[in-house]
C-alpha positions as CSV (number, residue, x, y, z in Angstrom):
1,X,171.1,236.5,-74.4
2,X,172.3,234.0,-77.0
3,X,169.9,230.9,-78.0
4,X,170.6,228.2,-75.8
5,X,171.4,224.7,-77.2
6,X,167.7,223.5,-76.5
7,X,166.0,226.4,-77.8
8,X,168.1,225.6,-81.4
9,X,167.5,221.8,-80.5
10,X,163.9,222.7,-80.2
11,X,163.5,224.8,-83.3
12,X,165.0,222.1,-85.4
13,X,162.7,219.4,-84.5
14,X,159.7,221.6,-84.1
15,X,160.4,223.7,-87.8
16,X,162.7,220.4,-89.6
17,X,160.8,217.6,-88.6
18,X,164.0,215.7,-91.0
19,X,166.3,216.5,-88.3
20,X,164.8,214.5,-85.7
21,X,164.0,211.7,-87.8
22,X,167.8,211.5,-88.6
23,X,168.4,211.9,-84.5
24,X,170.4,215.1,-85.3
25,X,171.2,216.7,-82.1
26,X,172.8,219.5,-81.1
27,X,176.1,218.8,-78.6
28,X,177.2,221.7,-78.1
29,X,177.6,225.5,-79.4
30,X,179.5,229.1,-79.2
31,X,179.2,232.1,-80.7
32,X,181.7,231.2,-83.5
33,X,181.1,227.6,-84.0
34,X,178.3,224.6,-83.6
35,X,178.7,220.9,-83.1
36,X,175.8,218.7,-84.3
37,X,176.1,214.7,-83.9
38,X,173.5,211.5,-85.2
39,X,173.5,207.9,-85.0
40,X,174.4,205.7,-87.5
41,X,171.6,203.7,-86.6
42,X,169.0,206.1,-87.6
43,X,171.2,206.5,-91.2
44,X,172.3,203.4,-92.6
45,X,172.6,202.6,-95.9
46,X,172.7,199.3,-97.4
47,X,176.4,199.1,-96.8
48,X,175.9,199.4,-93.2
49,X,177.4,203.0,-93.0
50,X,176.2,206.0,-93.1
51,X,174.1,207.4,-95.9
52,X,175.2,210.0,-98.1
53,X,172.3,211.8,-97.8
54,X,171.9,212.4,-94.3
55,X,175.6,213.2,-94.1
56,X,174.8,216.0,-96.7
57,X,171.9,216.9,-94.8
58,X,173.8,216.9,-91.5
59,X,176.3,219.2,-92.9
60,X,174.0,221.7,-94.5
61,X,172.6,222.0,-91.4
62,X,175.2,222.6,-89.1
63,X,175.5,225.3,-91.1
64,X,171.8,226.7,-91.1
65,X,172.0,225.9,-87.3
66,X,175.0,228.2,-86.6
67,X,173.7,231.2,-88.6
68,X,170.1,230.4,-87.6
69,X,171.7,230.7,-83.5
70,X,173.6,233.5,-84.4
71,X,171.2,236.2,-86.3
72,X,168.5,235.0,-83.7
73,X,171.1,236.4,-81.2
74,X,171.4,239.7,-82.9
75,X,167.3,239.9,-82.9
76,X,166.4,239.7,-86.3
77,X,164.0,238.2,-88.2
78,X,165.1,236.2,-91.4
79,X,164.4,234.0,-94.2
80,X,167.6,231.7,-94.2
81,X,168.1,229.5,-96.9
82,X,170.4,227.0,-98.2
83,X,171.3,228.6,-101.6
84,X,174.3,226.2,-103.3
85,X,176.1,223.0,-101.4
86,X,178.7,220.9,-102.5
87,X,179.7,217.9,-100.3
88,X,183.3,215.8,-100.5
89,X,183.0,211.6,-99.2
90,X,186.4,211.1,-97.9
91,X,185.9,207.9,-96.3
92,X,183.4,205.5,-95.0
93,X,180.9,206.6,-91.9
94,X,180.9,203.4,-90.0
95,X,179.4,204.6,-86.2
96,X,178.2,207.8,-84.6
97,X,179.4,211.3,-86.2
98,X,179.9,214.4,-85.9
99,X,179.1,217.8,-88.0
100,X,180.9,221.1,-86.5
101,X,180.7,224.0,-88.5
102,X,182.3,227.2,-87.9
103,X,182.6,231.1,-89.1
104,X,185.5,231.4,-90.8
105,X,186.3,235.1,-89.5
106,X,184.7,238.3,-87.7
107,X,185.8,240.0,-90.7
108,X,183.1,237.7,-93.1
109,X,180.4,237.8,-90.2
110,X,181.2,241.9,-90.4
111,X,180.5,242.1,-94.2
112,X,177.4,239.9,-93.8
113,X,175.8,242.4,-91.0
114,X,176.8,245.4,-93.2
115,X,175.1,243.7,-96.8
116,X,172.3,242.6,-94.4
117,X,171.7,246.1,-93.2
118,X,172.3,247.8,-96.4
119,X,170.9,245.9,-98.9
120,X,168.0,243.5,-97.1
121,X,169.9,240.2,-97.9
122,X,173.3,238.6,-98.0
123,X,175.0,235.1,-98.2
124,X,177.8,233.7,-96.4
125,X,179.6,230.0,-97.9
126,X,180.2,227.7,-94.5
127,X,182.2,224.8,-94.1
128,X,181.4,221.8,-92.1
129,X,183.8,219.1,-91.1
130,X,181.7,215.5,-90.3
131,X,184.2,213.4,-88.7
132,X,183.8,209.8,-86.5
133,X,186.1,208.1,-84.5
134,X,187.8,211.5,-84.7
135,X,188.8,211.8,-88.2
136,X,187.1,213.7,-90.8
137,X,185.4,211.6,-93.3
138,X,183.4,214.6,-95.0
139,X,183.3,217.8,-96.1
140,X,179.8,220.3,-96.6
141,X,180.2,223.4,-98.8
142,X,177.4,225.6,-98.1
143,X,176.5,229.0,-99.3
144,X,173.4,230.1,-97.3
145,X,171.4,233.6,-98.0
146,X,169.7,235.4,-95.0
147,X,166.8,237.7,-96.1
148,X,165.4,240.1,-93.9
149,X,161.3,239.6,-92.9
150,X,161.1,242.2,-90.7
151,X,162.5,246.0,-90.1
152,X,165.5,246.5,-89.0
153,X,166.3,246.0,-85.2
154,X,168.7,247.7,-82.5
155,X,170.0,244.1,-82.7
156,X,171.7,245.0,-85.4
157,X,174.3,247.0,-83.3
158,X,175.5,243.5,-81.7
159,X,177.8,243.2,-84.5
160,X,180.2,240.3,-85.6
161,X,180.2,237.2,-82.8
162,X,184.2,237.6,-82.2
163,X,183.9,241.3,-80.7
């Protein structure tokens, strides 16, 4: 049974107390991808656009969002960790946005399960499109490690979320 949007909703506020003081919420999800959105309210900056840093924040955690869903789904336990992002400003964030962050293939989910298994920990680099008025204005970078916390599970055998 995959996490439902609440339950990921839910674990963000509850465990990231940031995320709900930015109004992150999470719109909508699959096994492949996640969509997260936030006012531009709650993340002006003195320009009266959006803040740099809670569109950084927004696209790192579209990322830890979709592999947080994800390896809950496969029912293991990990430490995940934003190891090394990189963000491009493209344009101005003048209203509500958007952050939607996707795996880029089952072959990169398959070599993540199989260092994961093997060797107790492995990264995977995400990208995350944050677009408003349906045009993307940035771009996250993230490389993310999973460590394992707990033995391995027959959740293992789920595999890669394309299958």
């Amino acid at each position: 049974m995959s996490a439902t949007i609440q339950d990921v909703q839910n674990y963000l506020y509850d465990h990231i107390p940031i995320t709900q003081h930015l109004g992150i919420q999470v719109v909508d999800a699959t096994d492949t991808w996640i969509k997260l959105s936030a006012p531009l309210a709650a993340n002006l900056n003195h320009r009266n656009t959006a803040f740099g840093g809670s569109l950084s924040s927004i696209g790192i955690m579209a990322g830890w969002a979709l592999l947080h869903r994800w390896l809950t789904d496969q029912g293991l336990s990990v430490r995940l960790v934003i190891q090394h992002s990189e963000m491009d400003f493209l344009k101005p964030v003048d209203d509500d946005f958007e952050a939607k962050c996707q795996f880029e293939s089952p072959d990169v989910c398959a070599r993540f399960i199989n260092m994961l298994k093997r060797k107790g920990k492995a990264r995977m680099t995400l990208n995350t499109d944050i677009t408003c008025h349906e045009q993307v204005m940035a771009k996250n970078k993230g490389d993310f490690v999973a460590v394992l916390t707990s033995p391995t599970t027959s959740g293992m055998s789920k595999g890669v979320p394309y299958a």
